[in-house]
C-alpha positions in Angstrom: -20.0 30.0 -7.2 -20.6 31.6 -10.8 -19.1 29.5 -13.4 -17.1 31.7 -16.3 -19.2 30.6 -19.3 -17.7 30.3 -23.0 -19.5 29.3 -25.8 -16.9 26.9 -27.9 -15.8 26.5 -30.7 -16.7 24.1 -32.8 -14.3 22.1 -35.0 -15.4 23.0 -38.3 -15.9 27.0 -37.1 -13.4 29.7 -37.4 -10.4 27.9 -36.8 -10.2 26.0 -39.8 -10.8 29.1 -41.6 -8.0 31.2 -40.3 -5.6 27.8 -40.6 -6.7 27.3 -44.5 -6.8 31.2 -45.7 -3.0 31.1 -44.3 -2.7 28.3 -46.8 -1.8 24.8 -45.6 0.0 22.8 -47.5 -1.8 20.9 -49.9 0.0 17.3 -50.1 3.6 16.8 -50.6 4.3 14.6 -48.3 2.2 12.1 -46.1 0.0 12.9 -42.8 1.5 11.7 -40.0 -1.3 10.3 -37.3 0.6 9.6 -33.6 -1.1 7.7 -31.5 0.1 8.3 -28.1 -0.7 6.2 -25.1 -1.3 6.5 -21.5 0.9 4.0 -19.5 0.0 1.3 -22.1 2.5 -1.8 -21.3 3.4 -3.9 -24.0 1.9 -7.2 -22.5 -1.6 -5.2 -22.5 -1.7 -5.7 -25.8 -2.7 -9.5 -27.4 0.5 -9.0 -29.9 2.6 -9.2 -27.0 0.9 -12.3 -25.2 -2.3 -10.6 -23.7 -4.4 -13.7 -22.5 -7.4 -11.9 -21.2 -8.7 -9.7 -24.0 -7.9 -8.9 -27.9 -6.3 -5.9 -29.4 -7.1 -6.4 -32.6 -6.7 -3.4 -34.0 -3.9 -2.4 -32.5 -2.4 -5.8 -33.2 -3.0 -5.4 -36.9 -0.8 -2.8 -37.2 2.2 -4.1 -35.3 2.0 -7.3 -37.6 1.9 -4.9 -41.0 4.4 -2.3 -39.6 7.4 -1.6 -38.3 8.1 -2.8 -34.8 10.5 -2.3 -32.1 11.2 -4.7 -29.1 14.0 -2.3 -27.9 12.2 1.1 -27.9 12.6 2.9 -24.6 10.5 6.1 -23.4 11.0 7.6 -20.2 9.6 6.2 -16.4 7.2 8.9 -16.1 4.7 10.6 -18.1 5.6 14.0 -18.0 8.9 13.6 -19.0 8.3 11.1 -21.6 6.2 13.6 -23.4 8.8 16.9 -22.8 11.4 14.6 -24.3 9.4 13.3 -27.3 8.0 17.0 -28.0 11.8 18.1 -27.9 13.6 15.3 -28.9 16.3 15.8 -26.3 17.1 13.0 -23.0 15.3 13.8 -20.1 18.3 12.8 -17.8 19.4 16.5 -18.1 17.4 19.5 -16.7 18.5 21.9 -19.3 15.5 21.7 -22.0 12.2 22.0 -20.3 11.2 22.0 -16.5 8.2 20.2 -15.2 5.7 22.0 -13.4 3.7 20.4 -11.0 0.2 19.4 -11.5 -3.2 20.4 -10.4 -3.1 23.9 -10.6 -6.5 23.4 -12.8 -8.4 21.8 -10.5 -11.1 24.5 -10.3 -14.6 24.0 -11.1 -15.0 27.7 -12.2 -11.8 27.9 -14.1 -11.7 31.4 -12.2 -7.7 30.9 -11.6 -6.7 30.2 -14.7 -4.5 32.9 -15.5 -3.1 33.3 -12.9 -1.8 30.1 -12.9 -0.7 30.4 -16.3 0.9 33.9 -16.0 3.6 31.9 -13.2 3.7 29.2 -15.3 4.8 30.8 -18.3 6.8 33.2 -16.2 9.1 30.4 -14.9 9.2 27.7 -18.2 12.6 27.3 -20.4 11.9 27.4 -23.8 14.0 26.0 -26.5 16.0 28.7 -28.0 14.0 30.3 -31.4 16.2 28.2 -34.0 15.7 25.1 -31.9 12.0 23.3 -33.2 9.9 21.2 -31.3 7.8 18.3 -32.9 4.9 20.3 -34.2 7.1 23.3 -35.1 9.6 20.4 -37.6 5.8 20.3 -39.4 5.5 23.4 -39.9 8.5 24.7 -41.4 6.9 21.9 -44.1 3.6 23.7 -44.2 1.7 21.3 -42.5 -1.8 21.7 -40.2 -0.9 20.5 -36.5 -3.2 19.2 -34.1 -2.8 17.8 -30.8 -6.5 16.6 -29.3 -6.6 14.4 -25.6 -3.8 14.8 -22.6 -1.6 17.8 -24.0 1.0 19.9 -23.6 4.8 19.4 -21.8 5.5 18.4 -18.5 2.6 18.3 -15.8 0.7 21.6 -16.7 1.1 23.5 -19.9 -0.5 26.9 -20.7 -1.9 28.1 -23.8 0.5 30.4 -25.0 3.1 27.2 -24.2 0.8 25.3 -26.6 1.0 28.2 -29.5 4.8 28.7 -28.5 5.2 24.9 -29.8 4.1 25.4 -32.8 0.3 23.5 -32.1 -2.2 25.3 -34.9 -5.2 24.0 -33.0 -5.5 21.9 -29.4 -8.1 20.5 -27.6 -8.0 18.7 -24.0 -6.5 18.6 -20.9 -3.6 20.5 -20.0 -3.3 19.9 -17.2 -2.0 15.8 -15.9 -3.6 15.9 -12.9 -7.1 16.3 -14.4 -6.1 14.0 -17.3 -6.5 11.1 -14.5 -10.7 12.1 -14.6 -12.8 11.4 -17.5 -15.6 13.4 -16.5 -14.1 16.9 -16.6 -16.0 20.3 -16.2 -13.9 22.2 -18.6 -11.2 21.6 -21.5 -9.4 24.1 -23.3 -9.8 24.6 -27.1 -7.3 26.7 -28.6 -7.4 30.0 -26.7 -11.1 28.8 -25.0 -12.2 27.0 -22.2 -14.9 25.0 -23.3 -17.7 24.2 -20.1 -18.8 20.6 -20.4 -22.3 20.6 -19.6 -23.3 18.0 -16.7 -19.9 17.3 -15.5 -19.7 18.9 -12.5 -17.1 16.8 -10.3 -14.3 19.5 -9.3 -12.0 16.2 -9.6 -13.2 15.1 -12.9 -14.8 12.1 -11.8 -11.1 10.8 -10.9 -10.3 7.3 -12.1 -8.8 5.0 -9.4 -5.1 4.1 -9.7 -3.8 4.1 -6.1 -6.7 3.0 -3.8 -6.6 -0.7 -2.8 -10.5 -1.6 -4.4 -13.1 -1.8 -1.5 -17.0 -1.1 -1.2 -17.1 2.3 -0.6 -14.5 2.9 -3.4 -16.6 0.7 -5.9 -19.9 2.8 -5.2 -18.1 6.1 -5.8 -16.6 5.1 -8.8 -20.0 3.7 -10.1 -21.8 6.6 -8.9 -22.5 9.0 -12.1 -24.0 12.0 -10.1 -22.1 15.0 -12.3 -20.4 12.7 -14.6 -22.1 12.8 -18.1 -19.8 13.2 -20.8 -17.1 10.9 -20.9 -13.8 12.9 -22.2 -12.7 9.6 -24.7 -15.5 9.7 -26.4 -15.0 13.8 -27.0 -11.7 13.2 -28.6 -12.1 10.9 -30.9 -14.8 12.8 -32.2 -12.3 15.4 -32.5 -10.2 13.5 -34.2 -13.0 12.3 -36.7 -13.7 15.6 -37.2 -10.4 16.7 -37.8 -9.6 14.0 -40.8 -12.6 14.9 -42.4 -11.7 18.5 -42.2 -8.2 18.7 -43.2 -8.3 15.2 -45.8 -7.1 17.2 -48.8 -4.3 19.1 -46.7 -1.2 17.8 -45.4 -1.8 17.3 -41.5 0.1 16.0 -38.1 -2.2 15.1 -36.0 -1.0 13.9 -32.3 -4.1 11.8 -30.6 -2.7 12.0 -27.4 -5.6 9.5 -25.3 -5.8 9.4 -21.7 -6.7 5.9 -21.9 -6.1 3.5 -20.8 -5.1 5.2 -17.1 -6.9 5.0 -14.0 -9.7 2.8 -14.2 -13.0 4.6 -15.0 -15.4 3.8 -17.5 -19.4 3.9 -18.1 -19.7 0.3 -19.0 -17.8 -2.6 -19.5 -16.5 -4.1 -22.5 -19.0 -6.8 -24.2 -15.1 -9.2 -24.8 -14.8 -9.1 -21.1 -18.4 -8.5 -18.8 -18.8 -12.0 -18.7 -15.1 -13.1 -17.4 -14.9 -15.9 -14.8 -11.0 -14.7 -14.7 -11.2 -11.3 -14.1 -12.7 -9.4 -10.5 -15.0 -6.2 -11.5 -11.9 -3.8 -11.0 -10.1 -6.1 -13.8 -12.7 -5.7 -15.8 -13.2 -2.1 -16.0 -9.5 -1.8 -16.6 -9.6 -4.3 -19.2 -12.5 -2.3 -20.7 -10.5 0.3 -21.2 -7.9 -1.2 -23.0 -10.3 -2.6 -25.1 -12.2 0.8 -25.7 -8.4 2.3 -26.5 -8.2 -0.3 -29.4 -11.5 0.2 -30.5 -10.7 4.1 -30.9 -7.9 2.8 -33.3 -9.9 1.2 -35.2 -12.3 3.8 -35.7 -9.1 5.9 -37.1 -8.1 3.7 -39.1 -11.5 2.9 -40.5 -11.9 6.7 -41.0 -8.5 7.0 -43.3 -9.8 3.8 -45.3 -13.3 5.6 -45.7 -11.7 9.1 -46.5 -8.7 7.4 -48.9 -5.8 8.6 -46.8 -4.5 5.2 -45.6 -2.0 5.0 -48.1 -0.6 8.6 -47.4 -0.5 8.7 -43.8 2.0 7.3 -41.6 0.7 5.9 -38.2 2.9 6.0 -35.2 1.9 4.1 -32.1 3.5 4.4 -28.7 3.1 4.7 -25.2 4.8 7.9 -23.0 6.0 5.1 -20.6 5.9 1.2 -19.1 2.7 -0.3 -17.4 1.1 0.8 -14.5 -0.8 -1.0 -12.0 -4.2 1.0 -12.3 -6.7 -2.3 -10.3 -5.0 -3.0 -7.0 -7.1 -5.4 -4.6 -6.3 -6.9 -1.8 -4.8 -10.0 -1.8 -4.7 -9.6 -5.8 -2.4 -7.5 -6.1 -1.7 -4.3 -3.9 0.4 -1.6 -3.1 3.4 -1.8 -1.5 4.0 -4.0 -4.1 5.2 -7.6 -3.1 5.7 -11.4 -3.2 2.2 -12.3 -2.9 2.9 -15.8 -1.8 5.7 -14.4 0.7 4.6 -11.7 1.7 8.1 -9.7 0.6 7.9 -6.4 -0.5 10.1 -5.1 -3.6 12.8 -2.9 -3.6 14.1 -3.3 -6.9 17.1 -4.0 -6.6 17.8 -6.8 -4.5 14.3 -8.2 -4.8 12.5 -6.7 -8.3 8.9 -6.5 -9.1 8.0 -9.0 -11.7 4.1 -9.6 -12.8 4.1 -13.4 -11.7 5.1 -12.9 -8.4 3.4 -9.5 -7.4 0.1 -10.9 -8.7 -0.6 -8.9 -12.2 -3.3 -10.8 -13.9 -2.4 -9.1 -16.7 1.3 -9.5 -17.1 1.4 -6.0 -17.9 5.2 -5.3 -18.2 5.4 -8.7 -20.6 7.3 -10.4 -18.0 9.9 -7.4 -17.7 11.4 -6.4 -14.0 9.2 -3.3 -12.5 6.9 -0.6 -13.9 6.4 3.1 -14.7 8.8 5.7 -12.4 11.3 2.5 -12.3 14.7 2.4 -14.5 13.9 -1.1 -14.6 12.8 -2.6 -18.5 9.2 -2.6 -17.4 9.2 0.8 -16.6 10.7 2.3 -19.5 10.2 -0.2 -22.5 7.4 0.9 -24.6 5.6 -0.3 -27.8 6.3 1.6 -31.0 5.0 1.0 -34.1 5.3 2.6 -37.5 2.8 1.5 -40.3 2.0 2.9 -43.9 1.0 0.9 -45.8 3.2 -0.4 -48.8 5.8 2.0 -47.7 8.1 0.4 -44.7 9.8 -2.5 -44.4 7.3 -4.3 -42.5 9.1 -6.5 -39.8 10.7 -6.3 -36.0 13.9 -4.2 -35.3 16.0 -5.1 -32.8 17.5 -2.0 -32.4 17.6 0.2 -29.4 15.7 3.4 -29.8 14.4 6.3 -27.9 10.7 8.0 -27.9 13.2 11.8 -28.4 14.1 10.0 -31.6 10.8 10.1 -33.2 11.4 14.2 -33.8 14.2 13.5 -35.6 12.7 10.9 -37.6 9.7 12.4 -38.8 12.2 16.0 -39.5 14.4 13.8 -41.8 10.5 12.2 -43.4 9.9 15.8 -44.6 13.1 16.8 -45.6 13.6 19.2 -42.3 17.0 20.1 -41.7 17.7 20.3 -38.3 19.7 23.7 -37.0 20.7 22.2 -33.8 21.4 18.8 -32.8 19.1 16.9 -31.0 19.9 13.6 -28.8 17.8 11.7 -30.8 18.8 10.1 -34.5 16.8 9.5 -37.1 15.1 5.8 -37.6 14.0 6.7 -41.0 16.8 4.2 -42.9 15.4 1.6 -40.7 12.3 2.0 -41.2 12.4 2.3 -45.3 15.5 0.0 -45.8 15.6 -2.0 -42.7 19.0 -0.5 -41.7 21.0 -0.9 -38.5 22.5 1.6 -36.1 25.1 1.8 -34.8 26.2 -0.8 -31.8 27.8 2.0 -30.0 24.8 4.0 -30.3 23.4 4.5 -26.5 19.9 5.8 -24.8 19.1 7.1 -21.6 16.3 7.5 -19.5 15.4 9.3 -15.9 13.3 7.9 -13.4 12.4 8.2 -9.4 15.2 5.3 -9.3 17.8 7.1 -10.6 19.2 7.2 -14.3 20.1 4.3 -16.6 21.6 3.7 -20.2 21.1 1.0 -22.6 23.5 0.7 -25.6 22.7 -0.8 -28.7 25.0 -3.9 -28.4 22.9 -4.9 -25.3 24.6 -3.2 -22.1 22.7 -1.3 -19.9 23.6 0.1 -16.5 21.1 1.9 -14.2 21.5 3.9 -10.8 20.2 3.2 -8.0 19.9 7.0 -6.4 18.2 5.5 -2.9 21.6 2.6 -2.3 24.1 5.6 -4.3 24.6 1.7 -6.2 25.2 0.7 -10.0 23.9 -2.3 -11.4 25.2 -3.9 -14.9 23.0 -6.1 -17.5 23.4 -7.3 -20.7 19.8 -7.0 -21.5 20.3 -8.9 -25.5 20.8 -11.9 -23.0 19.0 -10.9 -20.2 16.0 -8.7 -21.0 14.4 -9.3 -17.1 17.7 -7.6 -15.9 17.6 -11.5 -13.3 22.0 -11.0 -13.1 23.7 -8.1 -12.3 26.8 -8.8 -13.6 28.9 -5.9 -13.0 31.3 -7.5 -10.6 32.5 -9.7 -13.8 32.5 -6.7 -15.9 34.3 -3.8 -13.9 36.0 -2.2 -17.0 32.6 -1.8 -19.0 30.7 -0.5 -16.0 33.2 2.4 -15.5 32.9 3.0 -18.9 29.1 3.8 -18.9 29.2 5.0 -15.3 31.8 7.9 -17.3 29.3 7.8 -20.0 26.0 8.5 -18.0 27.2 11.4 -16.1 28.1 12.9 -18.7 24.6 12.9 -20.0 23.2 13.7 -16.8 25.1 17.3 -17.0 28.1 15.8 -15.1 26.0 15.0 -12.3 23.7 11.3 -11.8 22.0 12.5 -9.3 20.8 15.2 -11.9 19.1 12.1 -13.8 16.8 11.0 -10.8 13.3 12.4 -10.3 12.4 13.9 -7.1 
């Protein structure tokens, strides 16, 4: 089978070109530098209690930023990302829709337009007035860049990318592929750049949902067609980028795959050598660790190009931890007690770390993980640092990932023509401010729906029982009491509440 051949385009080529001859902004305001995670639970990181390696990096910027221990993003990573790039709830399907993903999976790239005409042909795009998170920087003139997993939903297209308001892309766009490191193309702008000795039609596909066995460890080991490791492509990119764009005023998104399913060339030096952790752990472990090292290589980069002090860094992930090193008798799907021999439902019987046999505590002691409604599914790290700029401490206050658009909008001095679900976290971050206690957040998942107010209530469907269950999470941040036979009157309220967000329908808010 032929492959279709384009020669790519390098970072410092044409594109820059066209981007500065239509004159980018020189610098008004600061760069903003996202960091965006791949299923990255708080308790991976050693800020959060991590026992088994260091996050240093990553670590240093909670301590000297802004951090919040009540920031929620959505269950799933598709919808975490279409909410965050539109700043609306992704309880309602009125904004986006998700396609499904895969439709890249082809060595050749042969298909591609195809797939892309039906795509475009059946997306929902926010009306023209209506910005999404690149297109807020650049009604302020800015250079936007979005380099790793991109796009919104489970497969973007190009011209989606463009339609954004994205100046320049590079990566996957499609999720599915996103889960291999090893991939044969990637697109770049309007390109589809081949990556030479990658030849794996799956990308050299990480393991996330095969229990570890022999067979399983030799594939993953073997590196027949799996040369270039995508990670190490973007943050080169990124590098590249900084350098290029250091006297302009530029929003970069570094969107990393890591630290997904497990899949890496070697292990980290912090962890070969653990007596604690099995090979699988390990690898896993080694890519967290290679994660924070790629943050400190940013940050290193700003220091070295004299940017640190004019560039906000956001850190988040799209959604809670995910179990990416099942092993039998370890820990293993269906998840369960593993002294009992009970398996979870969530509801009457919930997935916590200590019981289910997570090494790693991944969900910091929090009930379930990613597609739940549950805190460990949906509670995320999120971090704001410049330095000598915020007011460096912990908020307690409950936020969403869809209010980051609005935040960064009221930054620059964007004035929004439509209003968006999120609110702006700016006057916390800057004066240390509070919101509102009324002041509610919502979040789908394959559960059902759920919505946490700021005064510490939070009520979540369960679609599969057609059953609500009440928590006061200030008090009770496992969710271990479902209290909502002792408080009828306030579970009717956000029952009432919810639907409403859910376009009058709960079911609406529960992902099929």
């Amino acid at each position: 089978m032929c492959k279709k051949i384009i020669i790519n385009i390098l970072i410092s080529s044409a594109f820059f070109f066209t981007v500065q001859a239509a004159g980018a902004a020189d610098k008004k305001h600061p760069n903003v530098l996202f960091i965006y995670a791949n299923d990255m639970g708080k308790g991976l990181l050693s800020a959060y209690g991590q026992k088994h390696f260091t996050t240093p990096h990553i670590d240093s910027l909670i301590h000297h930023g802004v951090s919040f221990n009540y920031a929620f993003g959505g269950s799933s990573s598709a919808h975490a990302r279409a909410s965050l790039l539109t700043g609306y709830r992704d309880c309602s399907k009125q904004k986006w829709r998700i396609s499904r993903g895969g439709v890249y999976i082809k060595e050749d790239s042969i298909d591609i337009h195809e797939q892309e005409d039906f795509i475009n042909g059946n997306s929902i795009l926010l009306p023209e007035n209506d910005l999404y998170l690149p297109q807020v920087f650049g009604k302020a003139g800015y250079v936007t860049a979005q380099i790793g997993m991109l796009g919104l939903g489970n497969t973007s297209t190009r011209q989606q990318m463009f339609q954004h308001g994205w100046d320049y892309f590079y990566g996957y766009l499609d999720h599915m592929r996103s889960q291999g490191y090893y991939p044969t193309f990637l697109f770049e702008n309007s390109l589809i750049e081949m990556i030479e000795g990658n030849t794996r039609i799956d990308c050299g596909r990480g393991y996330a949902y095969e229990t570890e066995n022999e067979a399983i460890y030799h594939d993953r080991w073997n590196m027949e067609g799996k040369k270039v490791y995508s990670p190490d492509l973007f943050i080169k990119k990124t590098v590249e980028f900084m350098r290029e764009f250091k006297d302009k005023s530029f929003f970069l998104m570094y969107s990393t795959p890591l630290p997904g399913p497990a899949s890496i060339p070697a292990l980290h030096p912090e962890v070969a050598n653990s007596e604690e952790l099995t090979q699988i752990e390990k690898e896993f472990a080694s890519m967290m660790k290679l994660l924070d090292d790629h943050v400190g290589v940013i940050m290193s980069e700003l220091r070295s190009l004299g940017l640190e002090k004019n560039t906000i860094v956001v850190i988040a992930s799209d959604n809670g931890h995910d179990i990416c090193y099942l092993q039998e008798n370890r820990i293993d799907r269906p998840f369960r007690n593993m002294k009992t021999g009970e398996v979870f439902d969530d509801s009457y019987s919930k997935y916590y770390s200590d019981k289910a046999g997570d090494i790693f505590n991944g969900n910091m002691g929090l009930a379930g993980l990613k597609r739940s409604n549950l805190n460990g599914g949906i509670n995320i790290p999120l971090v704001f640092y410049r330095e000598g700029e915020l007011k460096r401490g912990i908020s307690e206050e409950v936020v969403s990932g869809y209010d980051i658009l609005p935040t960064l909008a009221d930054l620059l001095g964007i004035k929004l023509k439509t209003k968006k679900d999120g609110v702006s976290l700016l006057p916390i971050l800057t004066k240390g401010r509070k919101l509102s206690k009324n002041r509610f957040v919502t979040a789908s998942s394959y559960e059902g729906p759920a919505i946490i107010v700021n005064d510490g209530w939070k009520l979540r469907y369960f679609a599969s029982l057609k059953k609500y269950e009440l928590y006061d999470i200030r008090k009770d941040p496992e969710e271990k009491y479902d209290v909502i036979l002792r408080f009828p009157d306030k579970a009717e309220e956000l029952k009432k509440l919810l639907t409403e967000q859910c376009d009058g329908n709960v079911e609406n808010g529960t992902i099929f």
